[in-house]
N, C-alpha and C positions, 0 to 999 in steps of 0.2 A: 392389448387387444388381440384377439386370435383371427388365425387367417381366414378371409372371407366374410369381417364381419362386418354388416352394415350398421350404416347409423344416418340420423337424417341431417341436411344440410342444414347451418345453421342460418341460413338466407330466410327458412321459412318457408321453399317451396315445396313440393311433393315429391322431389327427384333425393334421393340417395346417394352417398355414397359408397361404396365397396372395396373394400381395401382386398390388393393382388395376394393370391397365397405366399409369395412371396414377401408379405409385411412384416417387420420383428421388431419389436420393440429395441433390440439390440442394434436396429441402423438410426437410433434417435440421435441427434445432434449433441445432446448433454452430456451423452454416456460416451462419444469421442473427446468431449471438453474435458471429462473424468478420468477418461484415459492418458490423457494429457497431462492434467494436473497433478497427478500422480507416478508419469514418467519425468517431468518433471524435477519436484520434489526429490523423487531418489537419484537424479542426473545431481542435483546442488550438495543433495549428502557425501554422494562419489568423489565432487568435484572439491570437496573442504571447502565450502562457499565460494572459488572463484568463478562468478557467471560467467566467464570466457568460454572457462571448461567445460561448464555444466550447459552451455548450449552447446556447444560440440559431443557430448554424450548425449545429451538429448535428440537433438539433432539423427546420433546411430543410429537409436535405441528404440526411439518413437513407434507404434505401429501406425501404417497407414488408416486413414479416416474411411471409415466402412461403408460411409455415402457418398467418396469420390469417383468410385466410378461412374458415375449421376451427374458428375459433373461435366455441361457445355462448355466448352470453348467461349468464350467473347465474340470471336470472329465468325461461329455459326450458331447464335442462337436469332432469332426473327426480332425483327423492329418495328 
């Protein structure tokens, strides 16, 4: 989806929504799952399969998740 592009809500009403120029397909949740899966994977190749090690490489290795900055706290989001 490119930035600014609208599309209709799928409620049905006549309100829109607008994604921020800011929007990228690169902050999608899957594509951190993929990132992952693949850090991973090469964490257990490194480790000669023992998953001790290989979350401990993983664990270095990982890049941070590109939507956590997005993430509230527990203790301050609204109830």
């Amino acid at each position: 989806m490119t930035a600014n592009a609208e599309r209709p809500i799928p409620d049905g009403s006549d309100d829109t929504i607008v994604e921020p120029e800011n929007s990228t397909v690169d902050d999608w949740f899957a594509q951190d799952v993929e990132r992952d899966r693949a850090t991973a994977e090469e964490a257990l190749r490194q480790s000669g399969g023992d998953p001790a090690r290989a979350e401990e490489i993983f664990e270095a290795e990982r890049e941070p998740h590109r939507g956590d900055r997005f993430n509230v706290p527990a203790d301050e989001r609204p109830t």
